[in-house]
N, C-alpha and C positions, 0 to 999 in steps of 0.2 A: 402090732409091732411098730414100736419107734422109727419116724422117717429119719433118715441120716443124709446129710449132704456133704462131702467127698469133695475137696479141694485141693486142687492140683495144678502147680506155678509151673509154667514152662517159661524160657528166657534162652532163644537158639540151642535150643538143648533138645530137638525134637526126638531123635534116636534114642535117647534116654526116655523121654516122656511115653512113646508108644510102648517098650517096654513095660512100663510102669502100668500104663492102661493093660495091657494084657493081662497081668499080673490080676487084676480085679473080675476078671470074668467067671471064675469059680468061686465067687468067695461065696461062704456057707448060709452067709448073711444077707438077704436079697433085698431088703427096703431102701435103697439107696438109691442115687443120684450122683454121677460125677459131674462137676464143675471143672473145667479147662481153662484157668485165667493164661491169655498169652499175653505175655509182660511187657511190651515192644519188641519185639523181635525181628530181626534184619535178614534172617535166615530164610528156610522154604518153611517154616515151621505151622505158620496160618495156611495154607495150601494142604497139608498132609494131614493136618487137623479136623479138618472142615471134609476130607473124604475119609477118615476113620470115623468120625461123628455119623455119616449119612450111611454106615453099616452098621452102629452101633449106638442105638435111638436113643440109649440111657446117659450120654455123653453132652454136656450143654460148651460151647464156647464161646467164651468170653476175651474182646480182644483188648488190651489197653494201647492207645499210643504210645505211652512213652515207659519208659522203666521204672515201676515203683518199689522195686525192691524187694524184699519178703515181705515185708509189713506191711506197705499200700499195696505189692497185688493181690495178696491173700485176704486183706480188708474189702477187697471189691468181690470175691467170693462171700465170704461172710455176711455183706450187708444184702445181697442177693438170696442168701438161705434164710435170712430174717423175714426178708419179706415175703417168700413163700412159705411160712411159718414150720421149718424142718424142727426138730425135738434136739437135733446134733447136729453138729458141724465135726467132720472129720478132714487135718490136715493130712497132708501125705508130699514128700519128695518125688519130684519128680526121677531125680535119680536112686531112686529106690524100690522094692518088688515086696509084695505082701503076700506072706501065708495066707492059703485060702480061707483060715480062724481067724485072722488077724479082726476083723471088723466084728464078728460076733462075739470075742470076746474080749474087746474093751467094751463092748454096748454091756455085756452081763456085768461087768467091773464096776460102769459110772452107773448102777442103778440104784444105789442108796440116797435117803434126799441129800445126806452130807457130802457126798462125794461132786464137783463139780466138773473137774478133769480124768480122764483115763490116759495112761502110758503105757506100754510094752517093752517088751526086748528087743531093742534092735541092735541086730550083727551088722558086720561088713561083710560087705558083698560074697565073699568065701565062706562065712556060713562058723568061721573057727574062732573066730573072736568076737566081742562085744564093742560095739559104737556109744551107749547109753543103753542103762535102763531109769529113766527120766535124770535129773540134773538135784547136785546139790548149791546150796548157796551159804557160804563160811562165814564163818566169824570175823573172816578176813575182808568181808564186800566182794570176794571173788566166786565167783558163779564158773559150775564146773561138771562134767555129764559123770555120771556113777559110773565105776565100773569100765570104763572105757580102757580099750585094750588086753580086758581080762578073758581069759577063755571061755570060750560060749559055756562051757560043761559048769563054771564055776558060779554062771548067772545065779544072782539071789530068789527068794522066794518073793511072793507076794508082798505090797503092805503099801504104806504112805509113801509120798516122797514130797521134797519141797518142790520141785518143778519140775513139768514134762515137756518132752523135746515137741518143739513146733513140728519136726519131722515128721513123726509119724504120732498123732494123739487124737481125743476126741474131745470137745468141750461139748455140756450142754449149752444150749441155746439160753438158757436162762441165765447164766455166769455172763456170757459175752453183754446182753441186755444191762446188769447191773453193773458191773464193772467197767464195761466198755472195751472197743474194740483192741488189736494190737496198734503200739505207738508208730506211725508213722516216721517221726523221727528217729530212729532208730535205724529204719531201710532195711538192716541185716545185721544178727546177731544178736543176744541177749533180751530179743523181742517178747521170745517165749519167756524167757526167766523173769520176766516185767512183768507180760499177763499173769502168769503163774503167783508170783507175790502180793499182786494186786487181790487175785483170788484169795490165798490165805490170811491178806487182811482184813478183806469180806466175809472170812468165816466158814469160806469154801475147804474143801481138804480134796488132796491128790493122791491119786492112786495108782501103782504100779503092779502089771500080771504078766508074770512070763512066758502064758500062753499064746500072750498076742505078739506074733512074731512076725519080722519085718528084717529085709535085707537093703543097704545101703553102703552106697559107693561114697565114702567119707569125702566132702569137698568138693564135689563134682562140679559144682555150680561157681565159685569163688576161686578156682585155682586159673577161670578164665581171662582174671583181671589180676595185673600184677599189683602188690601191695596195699589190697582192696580190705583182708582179714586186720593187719597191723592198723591199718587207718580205722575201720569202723570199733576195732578195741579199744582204743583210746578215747575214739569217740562218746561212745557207750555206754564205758565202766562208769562214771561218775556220774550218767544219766541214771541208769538204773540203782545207782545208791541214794543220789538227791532223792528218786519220786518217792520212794520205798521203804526205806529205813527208819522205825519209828524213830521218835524222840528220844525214846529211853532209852537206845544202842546207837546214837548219832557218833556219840564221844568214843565207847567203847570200841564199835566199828570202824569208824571215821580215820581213829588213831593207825588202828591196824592197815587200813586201806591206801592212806594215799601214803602212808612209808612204803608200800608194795608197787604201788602206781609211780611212782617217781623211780623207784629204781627198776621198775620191767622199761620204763620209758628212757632212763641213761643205759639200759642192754639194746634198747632196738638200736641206738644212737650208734653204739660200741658195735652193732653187729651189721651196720650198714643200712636200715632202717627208720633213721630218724629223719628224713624228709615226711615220709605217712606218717608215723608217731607225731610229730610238731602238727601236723594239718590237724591231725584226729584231735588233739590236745585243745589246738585253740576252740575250733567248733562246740568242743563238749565247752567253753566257759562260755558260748552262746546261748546255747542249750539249756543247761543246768540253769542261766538266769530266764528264760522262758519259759520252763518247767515248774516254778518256785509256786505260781496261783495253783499250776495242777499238784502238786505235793502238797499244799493247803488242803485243796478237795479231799484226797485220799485217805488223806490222816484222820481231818477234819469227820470224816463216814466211816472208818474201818471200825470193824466190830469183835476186833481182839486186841488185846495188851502188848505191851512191849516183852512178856515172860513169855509170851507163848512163841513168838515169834523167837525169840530165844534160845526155845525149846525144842525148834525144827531144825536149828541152822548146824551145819557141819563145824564141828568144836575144833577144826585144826587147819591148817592152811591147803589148797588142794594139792594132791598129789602131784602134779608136775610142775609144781612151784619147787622145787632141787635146789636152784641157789640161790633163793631166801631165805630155804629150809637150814642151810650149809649155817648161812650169816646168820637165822635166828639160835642157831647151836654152841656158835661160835660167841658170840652175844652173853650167851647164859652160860657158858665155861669159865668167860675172861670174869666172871662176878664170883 
């Protein structure tokens, strides 16, 4: 049986995290390991950690001093599963609770040699609607979670997807190795949709089961800091288009993107927003020119076409882009 090593960020979020632990103690699937990275946390969060660990032997934790975000704290779990040579690495929300299936049956999912990631169903927390069942990434450059908000009963079948949510998924261990860890830069948001692309232009393919089910309190973690989501979007979006986007969909993407990105960026402005829009704005042209040697590498190694990538991507702009959707309608009437 595959060892699995269970990653789980806590960040003064400890009442959420024990839950979350709890949640784990029947799961059907017992070759595991849970990892507790405490992100710096100011709270009693190290204190209550450290006596649930010494009741619960299967529990390791991990403290960081300072706040690395999702990306650096969950890379400090991960480089810890490498070196104890686990087969998986499974993320998990701290603000969120997993079916007792949930881990055996993404393990049965990522066991093709093609398959590199596994995804599930994740509801919010009431159990009646859908959070994601992994994420699309459009034609648009916009990256966006499937299904979100749709009634749990309406969840799709099985099959590929372009990305799985960092929230709740599993990578092997062998993807993380070849493609390399999540981007630290990044901190929070569209980290997963980065690995994930990164994968598929490896040659890896992603896969989504609705048996692996998983409950989440949408935002839990981010609603703690005011204008933290607005800032890191900005930041982000054109990180993960520079590293990512072949050659052969630069122009065709590109066009479509930052016409989207310049007007979601004059709405934050219009909607009171645009102090975090302008921070996030600049950063990402820091960014994006730091990232340019790593976009060489990626492309430089990836081991599919620009058609294929083509082939995955969502043909239409995401669903709660509304008044783009308005303006692109409005657009193609006035012709």
């Amino acid at each position: 049986m595959n060892r699995v090593a269970i990653i789980i960020l806590n960040w003064n979020g400890i009442n959420d995290t024990i839950k979350c632990l709890d949640s784990f103690r029947h799961q059907t699937y017992k070759n595991f390991k849970i990892t507790v990275i405490d992100n710096g946390s100011t709270d009693d969060s190290l204190i209550r950690l450290e006596e649930y660990s010494q009741k619960n032997k299967y529990i390791k934790i991990i403290h960081n001093d300072n706040n690395l975000g999702f990306a650096g704290g969950v890379n400090t779990g991960i480089r810890h599963a490498l070196s104890e040579g686990f087969d998986y690495v499974a993320l998990f929300n701290n603000d969120a609770v997993a079916d007792k299936d949930w881990l055996k049956k993404l393990v049965e999912a990522i066991k093709p040699n093609d398959i590199g990631i596994s995804t599930g169903l994740l509801l919010h927390r009431d159990g009646k609607t859908i959070d994601s069942t992994g994420d699309w990434y459009s034609i648009w450059g916009l990256p966006f979670p499937r299904n979100r908000n749709d009634k749990a009963k309406k969840a799709p079948s099985g099959g590929y997807v372009f990305s799985a949510s960092g929230g709740a998924s599993l990578y092997k261990t062998e993807v993380l190795r070849q493609v390399g860890l999540f981007d630290e830069d990044f901190f929070a948001y569209y980290e997963d949709t980065d690995i994930s692309f990164r994968a598929q232009l490896f040659g890896w393919k992603i896969v989504y089961t609705p048996a692996a089910i998983a409950y989440h309190e949408q935002g839990g973690t981010s609603k703690k800091i005011p204008g933290f989501t607005v800032y890191q979007t900005f930041k982000n979006l054109p990180l993960l288009f520079t590293k990512n986007v072949p050659c052969g969909l630069i122009l065709p993407i590109g066009i479509r993107f930052y016409f989207a990105y310049w007007l979601m960026f004059f709405n934050a402005i219009k909607n009171g927003r645009g102090l975090q829009a302008t921070k996030g704005l600049l950063m990402s042209f820091v960014l994006v020119i730091k990232k340019l040697p790593l976009r060489y590498h990626i492309q430089i190694n990836k081991s599919v076409g620009s058609d294929y990538i083509k082939s995955i991507l969502w043909r239409d702009l995401p669903p709660d882009q509304t008044g783009l959707r308005k303006l692109r309608n409005l657009f193609i009437r006035s012709k």
